[in-house]
RONU-39151 format. One line per 4 residues: number of its first residue (from 1); for each residue x, y, z of N, C-alpha, C. Coordinates in steps of 0.2 Angstrom, whole numbers, plus 5000, padded with zeros to 4 digits. Each point is the difference from the previous one (the first is absolute). Example, Ala and Ser with C-alpha at 12.3 -4.5 7.8 and 13.67 -1.06 7.14 Angstrom:
BEGIN
1) 5066:4972:5039:4996:5006:5000:5004:5006:5000  4998:5005:4996:5004:5006:5001:4996:5005:5003
% end
This chain:
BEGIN
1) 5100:4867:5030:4994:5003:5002:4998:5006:4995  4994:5001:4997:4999:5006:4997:4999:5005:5003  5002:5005:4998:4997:5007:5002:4995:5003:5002  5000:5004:5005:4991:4999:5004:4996:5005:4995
5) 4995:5002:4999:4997:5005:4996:5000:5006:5003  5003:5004:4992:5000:5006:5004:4995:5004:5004  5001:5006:5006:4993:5001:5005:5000:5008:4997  4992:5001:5001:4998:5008:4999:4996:5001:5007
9) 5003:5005:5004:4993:5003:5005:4996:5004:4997  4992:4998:5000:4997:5003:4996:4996:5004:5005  5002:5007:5000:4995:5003:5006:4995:5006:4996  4996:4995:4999:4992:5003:4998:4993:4996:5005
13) 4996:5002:4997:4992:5000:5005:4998:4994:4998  4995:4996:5003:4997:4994:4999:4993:5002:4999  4998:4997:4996:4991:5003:4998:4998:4991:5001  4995:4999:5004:4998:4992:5002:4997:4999:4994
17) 4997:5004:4995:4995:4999:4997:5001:5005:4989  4999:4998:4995:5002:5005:4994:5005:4996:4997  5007:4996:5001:5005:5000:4998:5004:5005:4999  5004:5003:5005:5004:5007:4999:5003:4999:5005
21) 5008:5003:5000:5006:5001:5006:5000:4994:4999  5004:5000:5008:5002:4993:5001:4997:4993:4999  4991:4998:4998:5000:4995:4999:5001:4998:4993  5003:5006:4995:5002:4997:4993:5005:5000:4999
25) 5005:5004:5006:5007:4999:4998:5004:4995:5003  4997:4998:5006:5001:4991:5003:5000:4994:4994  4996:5000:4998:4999:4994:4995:5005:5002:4994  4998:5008:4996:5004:4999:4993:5008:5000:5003
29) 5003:5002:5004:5010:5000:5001:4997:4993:5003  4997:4998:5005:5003:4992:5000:4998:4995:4994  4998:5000:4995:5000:4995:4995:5003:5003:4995  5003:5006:5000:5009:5001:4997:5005:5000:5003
33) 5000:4995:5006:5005:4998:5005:5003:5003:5002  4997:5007:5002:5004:5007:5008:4992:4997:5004  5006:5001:5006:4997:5000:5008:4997:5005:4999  4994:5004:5004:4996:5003:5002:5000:5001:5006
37) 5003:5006:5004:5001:5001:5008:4994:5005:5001  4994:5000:5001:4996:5005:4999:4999:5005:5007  5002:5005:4998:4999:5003:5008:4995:5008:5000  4991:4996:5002:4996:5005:4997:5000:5007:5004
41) 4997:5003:4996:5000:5007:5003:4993:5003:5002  4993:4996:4999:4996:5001:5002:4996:4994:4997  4995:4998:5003:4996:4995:5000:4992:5002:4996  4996:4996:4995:4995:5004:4998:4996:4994:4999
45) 4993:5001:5001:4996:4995:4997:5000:4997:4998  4999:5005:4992:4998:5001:4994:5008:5004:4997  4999:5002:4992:5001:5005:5000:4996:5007:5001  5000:5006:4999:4998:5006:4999:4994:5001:4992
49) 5000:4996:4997:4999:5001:4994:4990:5000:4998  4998:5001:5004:4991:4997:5000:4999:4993:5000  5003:4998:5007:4998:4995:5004:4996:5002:5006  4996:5008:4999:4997:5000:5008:5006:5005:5003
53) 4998:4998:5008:5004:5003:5003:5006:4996:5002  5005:5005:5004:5005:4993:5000:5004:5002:5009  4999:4992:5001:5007:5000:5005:5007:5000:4999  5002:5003:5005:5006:5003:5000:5004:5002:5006
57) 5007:4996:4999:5005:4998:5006:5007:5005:4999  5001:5005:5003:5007:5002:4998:5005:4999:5004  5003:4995:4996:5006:4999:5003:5009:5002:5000  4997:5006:5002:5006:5005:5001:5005:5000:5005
61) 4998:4994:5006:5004:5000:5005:5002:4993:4999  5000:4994:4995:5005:4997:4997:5007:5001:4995  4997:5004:4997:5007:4999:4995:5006:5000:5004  5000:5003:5003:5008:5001:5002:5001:4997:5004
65) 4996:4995:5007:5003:4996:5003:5001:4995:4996  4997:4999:4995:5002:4994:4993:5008:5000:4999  5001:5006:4998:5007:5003:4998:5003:4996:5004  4999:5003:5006:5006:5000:5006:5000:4992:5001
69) 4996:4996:5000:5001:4992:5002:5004:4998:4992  4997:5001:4994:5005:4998:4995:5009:5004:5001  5000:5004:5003:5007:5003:5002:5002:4995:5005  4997:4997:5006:5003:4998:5006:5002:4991:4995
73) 4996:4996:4997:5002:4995:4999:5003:5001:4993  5001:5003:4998:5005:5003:4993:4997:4998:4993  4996:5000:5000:4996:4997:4994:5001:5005:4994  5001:4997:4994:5004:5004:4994:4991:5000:4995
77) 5003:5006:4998:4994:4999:4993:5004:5003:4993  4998:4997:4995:5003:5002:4994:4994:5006:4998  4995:5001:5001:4996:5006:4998:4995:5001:5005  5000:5009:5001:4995:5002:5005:4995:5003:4994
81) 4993:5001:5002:4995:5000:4995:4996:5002:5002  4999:5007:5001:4993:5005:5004:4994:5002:4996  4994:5000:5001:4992:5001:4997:5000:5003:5004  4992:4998:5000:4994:5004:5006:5004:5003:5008
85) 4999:5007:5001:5004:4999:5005:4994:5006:5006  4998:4999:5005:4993:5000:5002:5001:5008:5005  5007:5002:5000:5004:5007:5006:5004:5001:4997  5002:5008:5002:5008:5003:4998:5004:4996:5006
89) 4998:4997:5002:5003:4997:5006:5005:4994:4997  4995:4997:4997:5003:4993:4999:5005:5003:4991  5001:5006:4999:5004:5001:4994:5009:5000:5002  4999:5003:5007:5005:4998:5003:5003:4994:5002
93) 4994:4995:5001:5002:4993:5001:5002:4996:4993  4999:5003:4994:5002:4997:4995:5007:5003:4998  5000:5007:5001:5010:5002:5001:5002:4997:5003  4999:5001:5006:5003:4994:5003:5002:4993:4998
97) 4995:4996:4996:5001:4993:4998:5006:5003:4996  4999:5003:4993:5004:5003:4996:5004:5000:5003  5004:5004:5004:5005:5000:5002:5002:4995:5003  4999:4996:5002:5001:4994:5005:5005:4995:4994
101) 4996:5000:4993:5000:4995:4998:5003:5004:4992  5006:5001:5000:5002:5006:4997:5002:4996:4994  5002:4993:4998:5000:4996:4994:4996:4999:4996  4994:4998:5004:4993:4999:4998:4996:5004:4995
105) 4998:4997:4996:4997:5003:4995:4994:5004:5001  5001:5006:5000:4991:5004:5004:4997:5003:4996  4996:4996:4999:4992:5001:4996:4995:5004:5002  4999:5004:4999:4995:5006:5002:4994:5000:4995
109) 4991:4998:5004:4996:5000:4996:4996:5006:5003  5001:5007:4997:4998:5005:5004:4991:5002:5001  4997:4996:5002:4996:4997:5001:4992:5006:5000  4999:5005:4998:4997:5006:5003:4993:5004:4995
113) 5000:4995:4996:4992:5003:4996:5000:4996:4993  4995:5001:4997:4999:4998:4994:4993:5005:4995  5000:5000:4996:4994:5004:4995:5000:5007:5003  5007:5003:5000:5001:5004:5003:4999:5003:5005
117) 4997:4997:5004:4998:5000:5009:5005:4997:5005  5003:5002:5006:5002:4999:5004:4996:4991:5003  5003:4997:5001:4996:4997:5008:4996:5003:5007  4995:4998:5002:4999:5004:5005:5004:4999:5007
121) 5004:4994:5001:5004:5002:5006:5008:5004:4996  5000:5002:4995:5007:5003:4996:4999:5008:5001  5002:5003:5006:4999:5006:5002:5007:5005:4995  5000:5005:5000:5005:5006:4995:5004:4997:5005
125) 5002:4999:5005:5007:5000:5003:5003:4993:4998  4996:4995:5003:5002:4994:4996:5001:4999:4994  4997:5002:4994:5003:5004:4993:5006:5002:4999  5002:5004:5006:5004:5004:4997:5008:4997:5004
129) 4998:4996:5006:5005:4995:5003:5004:4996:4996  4994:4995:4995:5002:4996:4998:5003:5000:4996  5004:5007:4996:5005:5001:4996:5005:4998:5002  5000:5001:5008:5008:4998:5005:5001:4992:4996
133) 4995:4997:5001:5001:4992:4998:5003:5000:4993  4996:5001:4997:5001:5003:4990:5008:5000:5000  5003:5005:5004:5006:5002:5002:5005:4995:4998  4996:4995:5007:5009:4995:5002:4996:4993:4993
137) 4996:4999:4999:4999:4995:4995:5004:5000:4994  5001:4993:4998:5003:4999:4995:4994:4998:4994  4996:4999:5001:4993:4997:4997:4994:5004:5003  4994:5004:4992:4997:5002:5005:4992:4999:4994
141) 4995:4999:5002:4994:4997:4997:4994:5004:4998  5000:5007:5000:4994:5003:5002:4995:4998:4993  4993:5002:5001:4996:5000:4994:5001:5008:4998  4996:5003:4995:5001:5005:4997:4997:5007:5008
145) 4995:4999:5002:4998:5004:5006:5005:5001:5004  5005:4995:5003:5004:5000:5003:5008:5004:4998  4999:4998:4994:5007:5003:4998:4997:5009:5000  4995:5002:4997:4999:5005:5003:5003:5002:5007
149) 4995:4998:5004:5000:5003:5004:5008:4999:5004  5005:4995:5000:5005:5001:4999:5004:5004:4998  4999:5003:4992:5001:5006:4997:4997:5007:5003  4996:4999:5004:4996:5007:5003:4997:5002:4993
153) 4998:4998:4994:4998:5003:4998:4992:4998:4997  4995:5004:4997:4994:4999:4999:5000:4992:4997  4992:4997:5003:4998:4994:4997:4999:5003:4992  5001:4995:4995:4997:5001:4993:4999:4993:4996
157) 4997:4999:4999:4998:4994:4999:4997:5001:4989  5004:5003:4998:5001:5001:4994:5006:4994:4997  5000:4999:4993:5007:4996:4997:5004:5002:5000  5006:4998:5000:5007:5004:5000:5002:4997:4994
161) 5006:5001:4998:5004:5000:4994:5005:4997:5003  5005:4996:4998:5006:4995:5002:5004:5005:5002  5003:5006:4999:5004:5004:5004:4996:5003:5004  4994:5003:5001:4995:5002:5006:5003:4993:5006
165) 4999:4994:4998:5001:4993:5004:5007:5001:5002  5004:5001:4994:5010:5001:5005:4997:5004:5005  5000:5006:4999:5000:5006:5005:4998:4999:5007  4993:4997:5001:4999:4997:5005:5003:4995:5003
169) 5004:4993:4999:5002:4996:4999:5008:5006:5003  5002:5001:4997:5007:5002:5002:4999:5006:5003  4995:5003:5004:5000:5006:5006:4998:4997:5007  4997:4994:4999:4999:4996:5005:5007:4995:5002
173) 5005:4997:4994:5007:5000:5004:5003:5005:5002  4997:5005:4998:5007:5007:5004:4998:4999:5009  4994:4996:5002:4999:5002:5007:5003:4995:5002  5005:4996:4999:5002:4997:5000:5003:4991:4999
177) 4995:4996:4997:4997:4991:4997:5006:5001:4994  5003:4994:5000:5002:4999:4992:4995:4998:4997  4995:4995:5001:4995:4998:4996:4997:5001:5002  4992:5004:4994:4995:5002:5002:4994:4997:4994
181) 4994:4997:5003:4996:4997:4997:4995:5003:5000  4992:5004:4996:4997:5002:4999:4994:4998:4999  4995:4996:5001:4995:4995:4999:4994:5004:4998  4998:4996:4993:4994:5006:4998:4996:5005:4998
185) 5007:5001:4993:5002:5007:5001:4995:4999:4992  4995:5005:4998:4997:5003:4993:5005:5004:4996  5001:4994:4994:5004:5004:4993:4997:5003:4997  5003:5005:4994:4997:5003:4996:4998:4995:4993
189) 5005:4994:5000:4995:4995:4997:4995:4997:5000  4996:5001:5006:4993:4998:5002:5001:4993:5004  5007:4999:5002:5002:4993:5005:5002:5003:5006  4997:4996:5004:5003:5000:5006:5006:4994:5002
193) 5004:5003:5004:5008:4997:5001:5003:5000:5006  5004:4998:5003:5004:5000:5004:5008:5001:4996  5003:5006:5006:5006:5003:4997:5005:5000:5005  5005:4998:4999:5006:5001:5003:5008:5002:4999
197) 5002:5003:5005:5008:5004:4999:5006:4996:5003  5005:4998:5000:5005:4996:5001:5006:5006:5000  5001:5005:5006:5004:5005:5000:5008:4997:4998  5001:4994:5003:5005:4998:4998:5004:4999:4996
201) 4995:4999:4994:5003:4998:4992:4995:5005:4996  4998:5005:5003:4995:5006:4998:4996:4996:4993  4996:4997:5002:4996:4994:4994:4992:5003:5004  4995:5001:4995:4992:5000:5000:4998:4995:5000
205) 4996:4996:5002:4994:4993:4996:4996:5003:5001  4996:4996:4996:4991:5001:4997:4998:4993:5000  4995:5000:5003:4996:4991:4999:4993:5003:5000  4998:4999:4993:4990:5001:5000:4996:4996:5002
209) 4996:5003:5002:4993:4995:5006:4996:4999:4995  4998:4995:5003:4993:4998:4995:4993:5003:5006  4999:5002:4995:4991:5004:5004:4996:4994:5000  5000:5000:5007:4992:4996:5002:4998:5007:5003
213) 4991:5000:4998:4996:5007:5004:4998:4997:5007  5005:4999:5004:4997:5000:5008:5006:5002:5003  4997:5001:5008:5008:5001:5003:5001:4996:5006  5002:4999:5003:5000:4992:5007:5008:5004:5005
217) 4995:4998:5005:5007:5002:5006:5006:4997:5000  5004:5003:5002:5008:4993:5002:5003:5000:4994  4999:5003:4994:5003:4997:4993:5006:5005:5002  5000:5003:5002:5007:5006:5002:5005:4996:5006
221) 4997:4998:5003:5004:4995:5007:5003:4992:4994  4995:4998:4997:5003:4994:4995:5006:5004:4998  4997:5005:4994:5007:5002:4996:5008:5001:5005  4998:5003:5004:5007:5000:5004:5003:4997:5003
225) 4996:4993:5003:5001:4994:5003:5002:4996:4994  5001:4998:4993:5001:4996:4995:5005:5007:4997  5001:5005:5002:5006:5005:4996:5006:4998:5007  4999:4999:5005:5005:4998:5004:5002:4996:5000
229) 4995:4994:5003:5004:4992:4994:5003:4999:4997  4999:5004:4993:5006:5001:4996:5004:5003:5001  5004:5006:5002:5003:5002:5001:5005:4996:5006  4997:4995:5004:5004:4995:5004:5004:4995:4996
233) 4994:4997:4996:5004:4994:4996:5002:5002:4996  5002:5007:4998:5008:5000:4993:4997:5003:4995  4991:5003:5001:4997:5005:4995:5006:5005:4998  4999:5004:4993:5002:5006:4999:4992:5005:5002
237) 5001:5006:4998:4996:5004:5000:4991:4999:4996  5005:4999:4993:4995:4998:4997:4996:4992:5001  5005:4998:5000:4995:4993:5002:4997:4999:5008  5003:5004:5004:4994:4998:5005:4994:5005:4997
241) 5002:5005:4996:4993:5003:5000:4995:4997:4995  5003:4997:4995:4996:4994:4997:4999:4995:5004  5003:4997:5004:4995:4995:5003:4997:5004:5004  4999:5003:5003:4993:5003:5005:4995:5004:4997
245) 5002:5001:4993:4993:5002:4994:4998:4994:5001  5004:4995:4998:4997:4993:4995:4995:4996:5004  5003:5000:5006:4992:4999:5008:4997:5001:5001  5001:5007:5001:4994:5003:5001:4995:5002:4994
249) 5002:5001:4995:4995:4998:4994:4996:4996:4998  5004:4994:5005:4997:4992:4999:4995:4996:5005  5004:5004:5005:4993:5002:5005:4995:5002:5000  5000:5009:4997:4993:5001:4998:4998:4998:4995
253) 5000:4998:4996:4998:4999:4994:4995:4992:5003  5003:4997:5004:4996:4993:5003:4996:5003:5003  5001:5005:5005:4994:5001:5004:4996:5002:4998  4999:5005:4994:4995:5002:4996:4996:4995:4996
257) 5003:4995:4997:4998:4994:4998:4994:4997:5003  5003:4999:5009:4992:4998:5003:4995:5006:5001  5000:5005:4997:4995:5006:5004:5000:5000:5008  5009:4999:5002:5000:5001:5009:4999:5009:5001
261) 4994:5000:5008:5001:5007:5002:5007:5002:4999  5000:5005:5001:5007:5005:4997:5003:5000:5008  4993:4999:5003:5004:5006:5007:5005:4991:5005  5000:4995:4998:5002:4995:5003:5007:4998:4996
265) 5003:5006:4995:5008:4998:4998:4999:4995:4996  5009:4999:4996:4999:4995:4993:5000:4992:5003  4998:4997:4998:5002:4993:5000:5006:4995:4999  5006:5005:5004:5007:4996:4998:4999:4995:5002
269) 4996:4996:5003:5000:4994:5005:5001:4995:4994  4996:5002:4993:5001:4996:4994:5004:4999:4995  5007:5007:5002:5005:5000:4996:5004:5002:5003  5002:4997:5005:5008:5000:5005:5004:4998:4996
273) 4998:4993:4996:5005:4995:4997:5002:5002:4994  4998:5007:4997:5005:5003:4994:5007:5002:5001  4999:5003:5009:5008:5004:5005:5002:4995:4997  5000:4993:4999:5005:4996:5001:5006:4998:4993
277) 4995:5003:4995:5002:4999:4992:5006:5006:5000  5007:5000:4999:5004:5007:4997:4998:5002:4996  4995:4996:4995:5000:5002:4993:4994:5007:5000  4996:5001:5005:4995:5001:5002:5001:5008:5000
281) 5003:5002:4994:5000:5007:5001:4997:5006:4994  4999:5006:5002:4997:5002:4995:5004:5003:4994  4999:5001:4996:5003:5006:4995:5005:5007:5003  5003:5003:5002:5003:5008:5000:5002:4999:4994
285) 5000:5011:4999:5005:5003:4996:5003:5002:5003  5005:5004:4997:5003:5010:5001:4994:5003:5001  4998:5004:5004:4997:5006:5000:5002:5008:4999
% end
């Protein structure tokens, strides 16, 4: 009998509608053959992104009886996986999983603003909680807003210089992650890149983005949901981050191709079937 696929509990928020959270990261880990144990943390329409107004379910009085019944019937995970997370309440209930699940690979996608703004349910406490998470993780995904405010320090949305990029990159592991991935970041070569640190063999990568001029939701939920994937099946550093540039680049780059609204997410529906290629990855350097 073969081996069962390995599982991730993936405790982020479900948007019904945009392609982001959990309805992108069901589909891209199951057709890189990981289970997907999805355990939401609030329920949405839509996304938040100018679709209107939006509904919205918090479910803060789940996560932990979730826990507590994966505890009762023993169920094992090889990787716990926290996003969007809706209370400082339920930040507790992701230690907790973390701690439950102490083998487990813990991916932290510190979910909390973009274009140097906050989210609007991302209050300074929740901000400054979510370091606790940062903490116990072994993998952690922020975009550049994030990693700010992680660092507590001002948004700057200027280009940085490849040791500018170490520095942030490696004060972001002193809070504890051996890997830390960066998505997004403006060079002083006029490229945008995704940058990453490997504390354990103290190694930089650099993977340059190809510029498309649009920006589409959930492309931060893809890249961490295809950087985890690999990281299950036997990725290094560098190559999960080259395959989840190589996706998500091939994603937008489709969607843009049919002139789809921005605000309804890329159309992985049309490029699941690259996951499937190993070969499918992108370029890294040294950084």
């Amino acid at each position: 009998m073969p081996d069962r696929p390995k599982r991730v509990a993936a405790i982020h928020d479900l948007s019904g509608f945009g392609r982001c959270s959990l309805s992108v990261i069901l589909p891209t880990l199951s057709v890189m053959g990981v289970q997907v144990c999805p355990v939401p943390t609030a329920v949405f329409s839509t996304h938040t992104g100018g679709l209107g107004e939006v509904e919205r379910r918090d479910l803060s009085d789940f996560t932990l009886p979730c826990l507590e019944h994966y505890r009762r019937l023993g169920l094992d995970f090889e990787c716990v996986y926290s996003g969007f997370l809706s209370s400082s309440e339920q930040i507790d209930h992701c230690l907790q999983f973390f701690s439950t699940y102490k083998n487990a690979l813990a991916v932290v996608d510190p979910v909390m603003g973009d274009h140097g703004r906050p989210y609007r349910t991302i209050t300074a406490d929740m901000r400054h909680r979510l370091r606790e998470l940062v903490q116990v993780a072994n993998i952690i995904t922020p975009n550049l807003t994030e990693a700010c405010m992680l660092l507590k320090i001002p948004f700057f949305n200027q280009a940085v210089s490849r040791s500018e990029a170490r520095s942030l990159l490696a004060r972001l592991s002193e809070l504890g992650p051996n890997d830390v991935v960066i998505t997004g970041v403006p060079m002083i070569s006029g490229k945008m890149a995704n940058i990453g640190y490997d504390r354990d063999n103290n190694s930089y990568w650099y993977i340059e983005c190809d510029y498309v001029p649009v920006s589409y939701p959930g492309t931060g939920d893809l890249f961490a949901s295809v950087l985890t994937g690999g990281f299950l099946t036997g990725d290094s550093l560098p190559m999960a981050m080259g395959r989840a540039t190589y996706f998500v680049e091939r994603c937008i780059k489709t969607t843009f191709s049919y002139s789809s609204d921005t605000r309804h997410g890329v159309m992985l529906e049309k490029e699941l079937a690259a996951l499937t290629d190993r070969q499918n990855v992108k370029d890294f350097s040294l950084l």
